[in-house]
HTML snippet that shows the backbone in 3Dmol.js (N, CA, C, O; Angstrom):
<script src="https://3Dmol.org/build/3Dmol-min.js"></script>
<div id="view" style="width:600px;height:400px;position:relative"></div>
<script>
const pdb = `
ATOM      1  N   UNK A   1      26.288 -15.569 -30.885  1.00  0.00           N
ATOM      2  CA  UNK A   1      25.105 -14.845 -30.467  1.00  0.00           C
ATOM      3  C   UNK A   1      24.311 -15.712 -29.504  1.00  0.00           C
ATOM      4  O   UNK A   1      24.328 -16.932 -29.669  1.00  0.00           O
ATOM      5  N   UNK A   2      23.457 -15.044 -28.284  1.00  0.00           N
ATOM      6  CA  UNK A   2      22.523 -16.369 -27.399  1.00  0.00           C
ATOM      7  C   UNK A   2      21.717 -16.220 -28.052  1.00  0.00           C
ATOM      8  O   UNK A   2      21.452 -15.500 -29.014  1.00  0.00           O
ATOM      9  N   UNK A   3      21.053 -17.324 -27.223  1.00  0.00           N
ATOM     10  CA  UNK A   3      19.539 -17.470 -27.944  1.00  0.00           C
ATOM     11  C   UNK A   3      18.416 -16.132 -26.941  1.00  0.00           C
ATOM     12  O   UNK A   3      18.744 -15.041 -26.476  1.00  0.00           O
ATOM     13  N   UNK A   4      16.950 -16.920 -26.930  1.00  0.00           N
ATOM     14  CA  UNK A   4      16.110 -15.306 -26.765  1.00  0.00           C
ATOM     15  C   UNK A   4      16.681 -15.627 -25.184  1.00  0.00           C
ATOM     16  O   UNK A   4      16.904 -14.512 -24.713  1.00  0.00           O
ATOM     17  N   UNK A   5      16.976 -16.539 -24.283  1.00  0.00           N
ATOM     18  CA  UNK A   5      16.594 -17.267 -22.816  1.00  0.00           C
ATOM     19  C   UNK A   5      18.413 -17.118 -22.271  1.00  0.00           C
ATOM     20  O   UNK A   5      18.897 -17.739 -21.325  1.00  0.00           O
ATOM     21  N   UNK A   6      19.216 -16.055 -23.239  1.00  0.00           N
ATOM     22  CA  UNK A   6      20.682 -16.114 -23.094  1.00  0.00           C
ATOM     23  C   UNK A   6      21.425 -17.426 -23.018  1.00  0.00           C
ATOM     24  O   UNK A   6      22.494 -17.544 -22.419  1.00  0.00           O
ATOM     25  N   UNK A   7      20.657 -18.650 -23.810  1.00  0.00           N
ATOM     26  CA  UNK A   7      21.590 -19.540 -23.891  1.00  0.00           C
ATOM     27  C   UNK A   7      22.653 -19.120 -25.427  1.00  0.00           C
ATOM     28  O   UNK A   7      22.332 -18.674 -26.529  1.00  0.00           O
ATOM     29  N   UNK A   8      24.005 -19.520 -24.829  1.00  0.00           N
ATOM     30  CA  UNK A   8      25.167 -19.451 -26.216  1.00  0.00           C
ATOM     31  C   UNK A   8      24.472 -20.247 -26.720  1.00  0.00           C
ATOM     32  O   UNK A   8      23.499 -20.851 -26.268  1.00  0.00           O
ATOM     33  N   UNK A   9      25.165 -20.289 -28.116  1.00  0.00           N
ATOM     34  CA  UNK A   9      25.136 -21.023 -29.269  1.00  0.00           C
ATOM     35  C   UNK A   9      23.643 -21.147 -29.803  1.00  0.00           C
ATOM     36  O   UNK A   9      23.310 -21.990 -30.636  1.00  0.00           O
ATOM     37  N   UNK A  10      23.121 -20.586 -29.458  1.00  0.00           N
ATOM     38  CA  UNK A  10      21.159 -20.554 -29.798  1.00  0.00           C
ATOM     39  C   UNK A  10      21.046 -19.161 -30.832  1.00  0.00           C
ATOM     40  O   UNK A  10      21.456 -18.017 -30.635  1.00  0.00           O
ATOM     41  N   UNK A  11      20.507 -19.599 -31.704  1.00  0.00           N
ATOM     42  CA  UNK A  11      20.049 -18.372 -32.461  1.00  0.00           C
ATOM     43  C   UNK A  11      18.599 -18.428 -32.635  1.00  0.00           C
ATOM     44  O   UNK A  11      17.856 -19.234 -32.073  1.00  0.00           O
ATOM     45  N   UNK A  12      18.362 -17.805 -33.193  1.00  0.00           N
ATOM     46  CA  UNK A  12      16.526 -17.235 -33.119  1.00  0.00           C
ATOM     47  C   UNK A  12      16.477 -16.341 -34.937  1.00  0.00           C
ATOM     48  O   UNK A  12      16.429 -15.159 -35.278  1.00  0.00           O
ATOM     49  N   UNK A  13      16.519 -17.619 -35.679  1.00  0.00           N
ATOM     50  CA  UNK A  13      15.887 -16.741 -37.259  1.00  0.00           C
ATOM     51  C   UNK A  13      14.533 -16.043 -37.438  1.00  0.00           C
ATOM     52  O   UNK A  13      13.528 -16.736 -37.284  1.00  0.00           O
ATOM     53  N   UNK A  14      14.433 -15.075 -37.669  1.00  0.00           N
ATOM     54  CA  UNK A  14      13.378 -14.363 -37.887  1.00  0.00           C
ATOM     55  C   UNK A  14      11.906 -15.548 -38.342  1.00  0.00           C
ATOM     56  O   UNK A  14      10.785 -15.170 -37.999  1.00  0.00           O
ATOM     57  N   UNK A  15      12.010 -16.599 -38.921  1.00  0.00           N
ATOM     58  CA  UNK A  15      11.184 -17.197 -39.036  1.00  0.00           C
ATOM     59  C   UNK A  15      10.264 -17.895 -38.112  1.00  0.00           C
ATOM     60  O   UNK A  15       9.073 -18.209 -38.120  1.00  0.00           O
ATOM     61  N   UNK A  16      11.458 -18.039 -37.166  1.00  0.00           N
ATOM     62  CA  UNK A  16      11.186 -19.266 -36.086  1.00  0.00           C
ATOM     63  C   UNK A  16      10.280 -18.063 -34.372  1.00  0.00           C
ATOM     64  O   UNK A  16       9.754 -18.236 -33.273  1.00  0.00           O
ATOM     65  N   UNK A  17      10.660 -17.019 -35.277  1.00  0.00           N
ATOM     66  CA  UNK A  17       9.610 -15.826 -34.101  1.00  0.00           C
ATOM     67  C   UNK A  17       7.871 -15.903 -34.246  1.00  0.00           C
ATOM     68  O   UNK A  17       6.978 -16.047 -35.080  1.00  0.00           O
ATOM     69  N   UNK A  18       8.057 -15.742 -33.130  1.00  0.00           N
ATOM     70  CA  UNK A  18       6.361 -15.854 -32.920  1.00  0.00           C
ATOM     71  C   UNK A  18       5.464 -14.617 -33.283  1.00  0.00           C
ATOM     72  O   UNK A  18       5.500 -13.593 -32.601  1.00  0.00           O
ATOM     73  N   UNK A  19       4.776 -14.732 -34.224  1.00  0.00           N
ATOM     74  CA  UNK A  19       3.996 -14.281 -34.818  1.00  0.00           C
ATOM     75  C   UNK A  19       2.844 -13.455 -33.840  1.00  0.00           C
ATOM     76  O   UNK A  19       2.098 -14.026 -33.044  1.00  0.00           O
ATOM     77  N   UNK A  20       2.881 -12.004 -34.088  1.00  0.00           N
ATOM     78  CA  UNK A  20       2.047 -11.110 -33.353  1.00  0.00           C
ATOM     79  C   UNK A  20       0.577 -11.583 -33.684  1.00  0.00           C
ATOM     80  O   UNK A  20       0.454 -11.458 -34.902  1.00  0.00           O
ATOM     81  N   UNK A  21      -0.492 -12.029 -33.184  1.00  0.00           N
ATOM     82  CA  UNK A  21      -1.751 -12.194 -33.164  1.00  0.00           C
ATOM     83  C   UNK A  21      -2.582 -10.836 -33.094  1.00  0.00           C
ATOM     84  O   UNK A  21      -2.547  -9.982 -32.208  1.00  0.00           O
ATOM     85  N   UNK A  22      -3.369 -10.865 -34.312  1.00  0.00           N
ATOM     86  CA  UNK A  22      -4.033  -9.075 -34.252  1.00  0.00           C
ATOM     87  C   UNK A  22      -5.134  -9.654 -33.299  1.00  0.00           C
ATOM     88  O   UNK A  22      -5.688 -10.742 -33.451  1.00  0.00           O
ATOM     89  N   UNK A  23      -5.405  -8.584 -32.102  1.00  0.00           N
ATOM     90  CA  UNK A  23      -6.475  -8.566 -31.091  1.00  0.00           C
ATOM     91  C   UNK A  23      -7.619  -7.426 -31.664  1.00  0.00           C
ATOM     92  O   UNK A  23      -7.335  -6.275 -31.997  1.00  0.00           O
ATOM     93  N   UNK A  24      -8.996  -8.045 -31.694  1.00  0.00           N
ATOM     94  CA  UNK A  24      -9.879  -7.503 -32.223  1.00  0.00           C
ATOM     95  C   UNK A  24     -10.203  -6.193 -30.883  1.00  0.00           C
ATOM     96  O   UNK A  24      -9.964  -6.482 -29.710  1.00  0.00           O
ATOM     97  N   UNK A  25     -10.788  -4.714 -31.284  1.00  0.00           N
ATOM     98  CA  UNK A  25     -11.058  -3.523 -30.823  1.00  0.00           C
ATOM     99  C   UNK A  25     -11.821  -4.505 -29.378  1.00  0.00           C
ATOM    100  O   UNK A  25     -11.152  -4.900 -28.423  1.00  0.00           O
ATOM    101  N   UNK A  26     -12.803  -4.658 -29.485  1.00  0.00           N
ATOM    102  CA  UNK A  26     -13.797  -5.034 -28.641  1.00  0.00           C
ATOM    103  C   UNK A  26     -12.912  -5.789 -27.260  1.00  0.00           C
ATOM    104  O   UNK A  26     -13.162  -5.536 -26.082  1.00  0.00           O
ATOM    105  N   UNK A  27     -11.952  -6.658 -27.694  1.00  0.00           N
ATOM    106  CA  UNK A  27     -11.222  -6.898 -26.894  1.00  0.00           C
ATOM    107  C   UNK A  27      -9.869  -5.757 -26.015  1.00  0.00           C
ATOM    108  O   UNK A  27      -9.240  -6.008 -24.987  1.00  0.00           O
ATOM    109  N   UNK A  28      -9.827  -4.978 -26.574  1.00  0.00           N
ATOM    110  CA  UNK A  28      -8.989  -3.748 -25.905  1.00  0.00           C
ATOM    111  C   UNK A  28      -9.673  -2.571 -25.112  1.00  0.00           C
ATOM    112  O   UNK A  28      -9.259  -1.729 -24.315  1.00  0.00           O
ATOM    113  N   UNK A  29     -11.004  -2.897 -25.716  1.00  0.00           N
ATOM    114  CA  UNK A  29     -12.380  -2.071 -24.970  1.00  0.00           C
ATOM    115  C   UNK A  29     -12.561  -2.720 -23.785  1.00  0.00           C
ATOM    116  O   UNK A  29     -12.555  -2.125 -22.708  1.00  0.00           O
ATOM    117  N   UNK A  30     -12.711  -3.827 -23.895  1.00  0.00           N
ATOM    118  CA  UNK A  30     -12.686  -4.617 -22.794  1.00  0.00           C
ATOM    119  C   UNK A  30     -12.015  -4.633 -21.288  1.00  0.00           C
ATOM    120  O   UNK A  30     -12.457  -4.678 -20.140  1.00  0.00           O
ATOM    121  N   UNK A  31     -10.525  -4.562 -21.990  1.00  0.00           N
ATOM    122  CA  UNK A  31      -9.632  -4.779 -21.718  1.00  0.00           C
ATOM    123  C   UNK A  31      -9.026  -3.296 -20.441  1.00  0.00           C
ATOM    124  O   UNK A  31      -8.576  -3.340 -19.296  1.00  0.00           O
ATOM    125  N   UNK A  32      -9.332  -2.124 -21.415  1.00  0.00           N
ATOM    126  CA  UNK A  32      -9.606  -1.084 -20.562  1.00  0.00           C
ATOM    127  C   UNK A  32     -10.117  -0.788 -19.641  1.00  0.00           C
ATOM    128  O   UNK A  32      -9.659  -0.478 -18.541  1.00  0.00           O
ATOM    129  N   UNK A  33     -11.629  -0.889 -20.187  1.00  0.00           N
ATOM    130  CA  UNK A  33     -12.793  -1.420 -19.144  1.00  0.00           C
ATOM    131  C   UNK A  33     -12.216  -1.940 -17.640  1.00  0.00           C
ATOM    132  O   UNK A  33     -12.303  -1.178 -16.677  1.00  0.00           O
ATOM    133  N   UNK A  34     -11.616  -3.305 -17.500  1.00  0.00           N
ATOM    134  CA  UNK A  34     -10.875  -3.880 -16.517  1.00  0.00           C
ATOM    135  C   UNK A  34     -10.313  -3.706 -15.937  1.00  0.00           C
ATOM    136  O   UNK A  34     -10.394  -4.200 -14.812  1.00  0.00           O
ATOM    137  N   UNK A  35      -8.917  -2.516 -16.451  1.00  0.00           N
ATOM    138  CA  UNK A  35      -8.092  -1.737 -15.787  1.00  0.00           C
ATOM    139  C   UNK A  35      -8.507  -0.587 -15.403  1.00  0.00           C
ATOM    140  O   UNK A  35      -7.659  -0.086 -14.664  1.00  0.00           O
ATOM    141  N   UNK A  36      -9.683   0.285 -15.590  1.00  0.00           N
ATOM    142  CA  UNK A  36     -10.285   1.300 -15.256  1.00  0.00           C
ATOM    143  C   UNK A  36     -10.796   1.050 -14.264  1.00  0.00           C
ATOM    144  O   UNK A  36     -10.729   1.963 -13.441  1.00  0.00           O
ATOM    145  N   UNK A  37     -11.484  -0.129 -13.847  1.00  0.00           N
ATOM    146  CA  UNK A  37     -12.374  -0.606 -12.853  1.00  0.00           C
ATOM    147  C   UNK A  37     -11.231  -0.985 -11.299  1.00  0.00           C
ATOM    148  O   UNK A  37     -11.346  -0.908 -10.075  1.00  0.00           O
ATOM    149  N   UNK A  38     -10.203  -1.393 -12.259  1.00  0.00           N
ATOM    150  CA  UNK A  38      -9.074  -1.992 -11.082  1.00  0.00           C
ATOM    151  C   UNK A  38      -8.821  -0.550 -10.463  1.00  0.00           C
ATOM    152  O   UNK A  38      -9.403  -0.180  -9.444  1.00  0.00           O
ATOM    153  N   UNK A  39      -7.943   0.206 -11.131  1.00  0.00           N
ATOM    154  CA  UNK A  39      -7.746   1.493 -10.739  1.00  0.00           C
ATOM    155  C   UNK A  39      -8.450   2.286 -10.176  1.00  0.00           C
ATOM    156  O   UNK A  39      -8.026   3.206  -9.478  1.00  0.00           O
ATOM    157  N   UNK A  40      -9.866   1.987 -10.446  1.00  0.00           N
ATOM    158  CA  UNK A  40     -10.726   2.934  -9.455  1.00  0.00           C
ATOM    159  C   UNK A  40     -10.803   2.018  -8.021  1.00  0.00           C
ATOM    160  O   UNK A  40     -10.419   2.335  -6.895  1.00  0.00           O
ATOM    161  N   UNK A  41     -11.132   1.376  -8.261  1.00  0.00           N
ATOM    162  CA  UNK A  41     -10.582  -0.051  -6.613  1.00  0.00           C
ATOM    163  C   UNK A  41      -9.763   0.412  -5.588  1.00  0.00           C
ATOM    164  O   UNK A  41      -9.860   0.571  -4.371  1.00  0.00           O
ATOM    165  N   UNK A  42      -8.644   0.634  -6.746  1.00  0.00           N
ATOM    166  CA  UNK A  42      -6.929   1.033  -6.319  1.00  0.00           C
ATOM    167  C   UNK A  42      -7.514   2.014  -5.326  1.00  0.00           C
ATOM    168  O   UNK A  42      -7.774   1.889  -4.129  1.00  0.00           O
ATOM    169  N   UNK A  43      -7.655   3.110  -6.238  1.00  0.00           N
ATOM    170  CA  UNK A  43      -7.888   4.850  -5.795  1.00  0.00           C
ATOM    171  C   UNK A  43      -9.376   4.708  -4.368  1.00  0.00           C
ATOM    172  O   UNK A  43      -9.523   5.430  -3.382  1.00  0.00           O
ATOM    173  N   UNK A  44      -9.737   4.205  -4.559  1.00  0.00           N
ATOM    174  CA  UNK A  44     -10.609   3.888  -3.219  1.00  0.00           C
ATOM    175  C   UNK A  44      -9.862   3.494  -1.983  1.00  0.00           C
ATOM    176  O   UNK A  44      -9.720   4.165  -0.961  1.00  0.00           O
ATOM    177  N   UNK A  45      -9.323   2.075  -2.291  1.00  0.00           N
ATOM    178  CA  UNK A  45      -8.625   1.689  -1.250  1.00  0.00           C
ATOM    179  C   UNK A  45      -7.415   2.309  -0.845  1.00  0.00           C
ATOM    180  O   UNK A  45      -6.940   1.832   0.186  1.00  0.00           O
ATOM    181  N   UNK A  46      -6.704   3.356  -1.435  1.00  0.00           N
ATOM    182  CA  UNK A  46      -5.530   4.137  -0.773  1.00  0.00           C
ATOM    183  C   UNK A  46      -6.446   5.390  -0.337  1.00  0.00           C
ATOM    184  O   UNK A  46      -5.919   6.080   0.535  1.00  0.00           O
ATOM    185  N   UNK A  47      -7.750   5.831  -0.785  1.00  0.00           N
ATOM    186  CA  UNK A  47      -8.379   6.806  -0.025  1.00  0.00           C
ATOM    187  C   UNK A  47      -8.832   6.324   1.459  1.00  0.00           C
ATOM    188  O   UNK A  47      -8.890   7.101   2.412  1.00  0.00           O
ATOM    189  N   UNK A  48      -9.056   5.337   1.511  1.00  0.00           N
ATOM    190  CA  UNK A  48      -9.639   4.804   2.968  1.00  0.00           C
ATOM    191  C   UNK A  48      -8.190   4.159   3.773  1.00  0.00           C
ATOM    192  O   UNK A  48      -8.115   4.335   4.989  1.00  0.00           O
ATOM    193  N   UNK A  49      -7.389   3.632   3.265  1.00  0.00           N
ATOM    194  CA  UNK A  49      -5.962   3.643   3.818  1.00  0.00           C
ATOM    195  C   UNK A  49      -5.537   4.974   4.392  1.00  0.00           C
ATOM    196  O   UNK A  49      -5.394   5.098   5.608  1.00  0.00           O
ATOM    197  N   UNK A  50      -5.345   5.901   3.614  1.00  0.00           N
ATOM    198  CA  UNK A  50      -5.287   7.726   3.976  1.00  0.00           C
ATOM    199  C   UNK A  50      -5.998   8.016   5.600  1.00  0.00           C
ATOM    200  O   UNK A  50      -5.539   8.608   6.576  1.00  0.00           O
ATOM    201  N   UNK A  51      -7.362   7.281   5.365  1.00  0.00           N
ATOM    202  CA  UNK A  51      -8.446   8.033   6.452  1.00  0.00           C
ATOM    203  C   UNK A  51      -7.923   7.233   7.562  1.00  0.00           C
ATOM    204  O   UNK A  51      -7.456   7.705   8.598  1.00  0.00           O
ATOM    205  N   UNK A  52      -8.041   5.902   7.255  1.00  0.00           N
ATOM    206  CA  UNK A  52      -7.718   5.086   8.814  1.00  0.00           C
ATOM    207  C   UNK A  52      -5.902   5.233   8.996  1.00  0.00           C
ATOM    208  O   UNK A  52      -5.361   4.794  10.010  1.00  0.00           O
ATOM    209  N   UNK A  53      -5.119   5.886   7.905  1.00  0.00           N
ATOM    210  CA  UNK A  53      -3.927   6.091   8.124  1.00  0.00           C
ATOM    211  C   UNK A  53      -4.154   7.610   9.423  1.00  0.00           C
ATOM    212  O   UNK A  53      -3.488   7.690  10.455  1.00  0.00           O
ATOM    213  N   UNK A  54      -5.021   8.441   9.083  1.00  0.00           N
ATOM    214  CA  UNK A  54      -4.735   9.769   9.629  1.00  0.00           C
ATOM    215  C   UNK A  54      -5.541   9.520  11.324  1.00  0.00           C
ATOM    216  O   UNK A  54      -5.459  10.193  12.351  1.00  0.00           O
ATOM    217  N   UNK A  55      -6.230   8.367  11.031  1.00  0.00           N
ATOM    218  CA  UNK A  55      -7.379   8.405  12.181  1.00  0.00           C
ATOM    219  C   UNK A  55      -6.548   7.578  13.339  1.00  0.00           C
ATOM    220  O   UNK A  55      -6.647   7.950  14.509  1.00  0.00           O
ATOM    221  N   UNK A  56      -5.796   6.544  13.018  1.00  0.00           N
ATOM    222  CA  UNK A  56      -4.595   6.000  13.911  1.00  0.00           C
ATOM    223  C   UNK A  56      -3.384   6.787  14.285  1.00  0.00           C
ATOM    224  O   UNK A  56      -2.595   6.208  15.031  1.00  0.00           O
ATOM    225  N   UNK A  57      -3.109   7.924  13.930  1.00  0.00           N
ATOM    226  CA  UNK A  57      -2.398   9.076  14.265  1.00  0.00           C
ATOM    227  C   UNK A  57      -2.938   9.695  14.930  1.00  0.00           C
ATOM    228  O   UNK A  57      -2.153  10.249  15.701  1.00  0.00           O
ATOM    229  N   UNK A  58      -4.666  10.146  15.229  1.00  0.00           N
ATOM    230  CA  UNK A  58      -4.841  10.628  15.917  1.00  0.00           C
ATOM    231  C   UNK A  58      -5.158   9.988  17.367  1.00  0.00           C
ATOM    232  O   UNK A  58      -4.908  10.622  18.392  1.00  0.00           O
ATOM    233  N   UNK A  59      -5.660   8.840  17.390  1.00  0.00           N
ATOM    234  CA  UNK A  59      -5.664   7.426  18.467  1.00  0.00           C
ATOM    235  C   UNK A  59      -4.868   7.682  19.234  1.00  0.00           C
ATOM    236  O   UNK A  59      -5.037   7.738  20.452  1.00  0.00           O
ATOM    237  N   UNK A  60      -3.171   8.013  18.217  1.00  0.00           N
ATOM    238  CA  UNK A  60      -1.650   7.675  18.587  1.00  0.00           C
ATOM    239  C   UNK A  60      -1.479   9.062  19.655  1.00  0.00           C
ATOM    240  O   UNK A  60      -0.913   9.144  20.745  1.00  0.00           O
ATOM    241  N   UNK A  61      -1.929   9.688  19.161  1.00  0.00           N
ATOM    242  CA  UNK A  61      -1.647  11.481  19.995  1.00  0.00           C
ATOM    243  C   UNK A  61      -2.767  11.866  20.995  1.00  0.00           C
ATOM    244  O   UNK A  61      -2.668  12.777  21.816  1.00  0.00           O
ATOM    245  N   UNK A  62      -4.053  10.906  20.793  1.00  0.00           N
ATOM    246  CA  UNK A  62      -4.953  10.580  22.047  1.00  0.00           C
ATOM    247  C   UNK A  62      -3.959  10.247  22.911  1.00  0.00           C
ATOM    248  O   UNK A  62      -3.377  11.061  23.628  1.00  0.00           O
ATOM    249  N   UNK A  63      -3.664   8.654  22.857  1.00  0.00           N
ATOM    250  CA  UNK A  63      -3.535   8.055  23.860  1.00  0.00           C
ATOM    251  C   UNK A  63      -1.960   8.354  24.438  1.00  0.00           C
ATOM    252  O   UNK A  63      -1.489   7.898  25.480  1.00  0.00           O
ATOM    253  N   UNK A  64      -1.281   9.253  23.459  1.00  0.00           N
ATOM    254  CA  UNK A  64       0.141   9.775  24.193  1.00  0.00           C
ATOM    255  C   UNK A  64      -0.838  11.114  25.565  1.00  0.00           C
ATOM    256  O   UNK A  64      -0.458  11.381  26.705  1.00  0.00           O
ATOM    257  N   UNK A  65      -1.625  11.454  25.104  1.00  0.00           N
ATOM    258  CA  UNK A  65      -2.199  12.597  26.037  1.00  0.00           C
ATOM    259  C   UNK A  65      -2.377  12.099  27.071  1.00  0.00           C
ATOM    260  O   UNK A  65      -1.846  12.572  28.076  1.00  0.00           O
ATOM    261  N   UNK A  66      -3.183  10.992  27.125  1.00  0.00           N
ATOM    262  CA  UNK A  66      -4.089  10.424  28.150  1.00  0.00           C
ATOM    263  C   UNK A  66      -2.655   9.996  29.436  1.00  0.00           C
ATOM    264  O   UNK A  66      -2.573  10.214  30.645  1.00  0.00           O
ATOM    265  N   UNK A  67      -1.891   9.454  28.642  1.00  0.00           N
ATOM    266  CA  UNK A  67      -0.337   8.749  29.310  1.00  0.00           C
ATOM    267  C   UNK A  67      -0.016   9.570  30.227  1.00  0.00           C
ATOM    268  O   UNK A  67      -0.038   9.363  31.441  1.00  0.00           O
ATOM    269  N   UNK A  68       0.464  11.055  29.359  1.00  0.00           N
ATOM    270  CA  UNK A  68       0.813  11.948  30.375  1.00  0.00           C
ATOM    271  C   UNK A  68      -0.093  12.846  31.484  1.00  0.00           C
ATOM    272  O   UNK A  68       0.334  13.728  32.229  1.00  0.00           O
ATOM    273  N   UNK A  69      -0.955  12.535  31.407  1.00  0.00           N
ATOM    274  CA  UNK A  69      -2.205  13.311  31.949  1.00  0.00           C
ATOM    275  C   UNK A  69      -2.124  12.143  33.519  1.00  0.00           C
ATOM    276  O   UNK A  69      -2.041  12.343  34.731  1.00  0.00           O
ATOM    277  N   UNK A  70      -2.181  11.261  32.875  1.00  0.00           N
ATOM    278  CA  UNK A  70      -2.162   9.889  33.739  1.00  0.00           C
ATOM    279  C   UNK A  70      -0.795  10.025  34.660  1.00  0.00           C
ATOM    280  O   UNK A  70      -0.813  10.340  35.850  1.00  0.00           O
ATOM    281  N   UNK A  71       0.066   9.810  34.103  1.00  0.00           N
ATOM    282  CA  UNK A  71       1.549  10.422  34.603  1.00  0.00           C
ATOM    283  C   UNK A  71       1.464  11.461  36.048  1.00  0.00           C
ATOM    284  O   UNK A  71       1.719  11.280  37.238  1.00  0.00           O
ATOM    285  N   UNK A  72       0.940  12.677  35.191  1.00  0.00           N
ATOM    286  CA  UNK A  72       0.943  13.649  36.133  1.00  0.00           C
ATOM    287  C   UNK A  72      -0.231  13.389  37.231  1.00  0.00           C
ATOM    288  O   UNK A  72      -0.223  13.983  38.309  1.00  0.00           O
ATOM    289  N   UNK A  73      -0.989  12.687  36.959  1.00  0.00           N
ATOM    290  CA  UNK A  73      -1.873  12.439  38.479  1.00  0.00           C
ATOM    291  C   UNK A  73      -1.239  11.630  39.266  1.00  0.00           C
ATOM    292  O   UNK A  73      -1.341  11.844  40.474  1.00  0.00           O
ATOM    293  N   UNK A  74      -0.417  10.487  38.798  1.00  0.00           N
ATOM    294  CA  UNK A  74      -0.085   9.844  39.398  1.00  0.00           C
ATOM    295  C   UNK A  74       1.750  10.664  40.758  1.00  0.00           C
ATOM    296  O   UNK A  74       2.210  10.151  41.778  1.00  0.00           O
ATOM    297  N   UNK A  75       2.094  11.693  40.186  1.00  0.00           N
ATOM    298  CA  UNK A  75       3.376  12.352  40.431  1.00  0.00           C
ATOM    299  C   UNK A  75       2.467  12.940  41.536  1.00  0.00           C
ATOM    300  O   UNK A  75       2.597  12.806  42.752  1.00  0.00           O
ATOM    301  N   UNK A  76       1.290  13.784  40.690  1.00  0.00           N
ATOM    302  CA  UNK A  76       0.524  14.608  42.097  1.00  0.00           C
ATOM    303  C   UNK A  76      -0.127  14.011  43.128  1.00  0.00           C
ATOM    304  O   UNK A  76      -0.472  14.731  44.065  1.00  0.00           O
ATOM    305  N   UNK A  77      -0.366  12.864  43.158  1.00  0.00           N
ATOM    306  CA  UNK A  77      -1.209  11.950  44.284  1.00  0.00           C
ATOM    307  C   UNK A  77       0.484  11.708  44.980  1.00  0.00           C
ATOM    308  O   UNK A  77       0.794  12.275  46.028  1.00  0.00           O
ATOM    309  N   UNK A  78       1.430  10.834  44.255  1.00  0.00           N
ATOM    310  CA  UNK A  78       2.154  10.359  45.168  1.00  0.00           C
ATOM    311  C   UNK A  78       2.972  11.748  45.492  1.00  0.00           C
ATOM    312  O   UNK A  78       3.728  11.485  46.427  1.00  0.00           O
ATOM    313  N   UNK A  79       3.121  13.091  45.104  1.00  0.00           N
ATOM    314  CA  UNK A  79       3.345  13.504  46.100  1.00  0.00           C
ATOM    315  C   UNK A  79       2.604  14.704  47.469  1.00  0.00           C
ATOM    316  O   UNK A  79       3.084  15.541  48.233  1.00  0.00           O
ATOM    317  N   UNK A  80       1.298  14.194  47.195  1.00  0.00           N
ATOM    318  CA  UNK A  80      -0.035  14.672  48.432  1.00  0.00           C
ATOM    319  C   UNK A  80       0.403  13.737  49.588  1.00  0.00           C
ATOM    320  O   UNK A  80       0.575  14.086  50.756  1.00  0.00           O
ATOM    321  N   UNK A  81       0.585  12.250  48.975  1.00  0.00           N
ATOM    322  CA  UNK A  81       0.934  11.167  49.805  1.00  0.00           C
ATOM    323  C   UNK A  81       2.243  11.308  50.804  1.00  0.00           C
ATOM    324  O   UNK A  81       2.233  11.098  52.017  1.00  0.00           O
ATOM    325  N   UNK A  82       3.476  11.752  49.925  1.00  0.00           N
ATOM    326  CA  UNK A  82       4.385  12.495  50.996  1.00  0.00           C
ATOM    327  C   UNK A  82       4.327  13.199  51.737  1.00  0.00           C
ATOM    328  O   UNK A  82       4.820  12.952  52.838  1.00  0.00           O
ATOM    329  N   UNK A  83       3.544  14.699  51.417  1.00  0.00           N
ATOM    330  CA  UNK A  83       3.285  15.310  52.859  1.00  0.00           C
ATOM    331  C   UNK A  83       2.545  14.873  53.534  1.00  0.00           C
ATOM    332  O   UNK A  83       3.028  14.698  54.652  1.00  0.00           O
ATOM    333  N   UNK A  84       1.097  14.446  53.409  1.00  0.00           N
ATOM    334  CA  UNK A  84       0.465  13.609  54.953  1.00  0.00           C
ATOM    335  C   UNK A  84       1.105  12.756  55.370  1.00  0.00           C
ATOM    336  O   UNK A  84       0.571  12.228  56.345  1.00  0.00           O
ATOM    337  N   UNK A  85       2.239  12.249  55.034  1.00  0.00           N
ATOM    338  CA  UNK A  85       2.846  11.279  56.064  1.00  0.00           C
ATOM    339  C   UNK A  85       3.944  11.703  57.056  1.00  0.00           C
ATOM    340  O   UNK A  85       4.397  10.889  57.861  1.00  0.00           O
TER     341      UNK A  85
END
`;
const viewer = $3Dmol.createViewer("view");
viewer.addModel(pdb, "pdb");
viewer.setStyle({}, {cartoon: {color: "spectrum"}});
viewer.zoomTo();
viewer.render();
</script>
């Protein structure tokens, strides 16, 4: 049999196990408390991730507009420029 760390030849008698420590209420109140607070953190910061996620998409589809807008003035000037010459 291994031991707890998969070494062979290691055994682990029920005696030699570590003993569950009872955690008093106040401490699991606590304890909640902490992870409630984290999680609301969490849930904030993927709400404002969301906003500046959707708001850089729109930047992204601005400035593809502006490109082609830009594009096409530049096609229509250089070709005004061909016929007056």
């Amino acid at each position: 049999m291994s031991g707890p760390n998969g070494e062979p030849g290691v055994t682990v008698r029920p005696e030699e196990e570590e003993e569950e420590e009872e955690v008093p209420e106040e401490e699991y109140a606590a304890l909640n408390l902490m992870l409630d607070q984290i999680n609301s953190c969490l849930d904030n910061l993927e709400e404002k991730n969301d906003v500046l996620n959707a708001k850089l998409h729109e930047l992204l589809e601005s400035n593809r507009q502006v490109r082609m807008e830009f594009r096409q003035q530049q096609t229509t000037s250089t070709d005004s420029q061909d016929r007056d010459a």
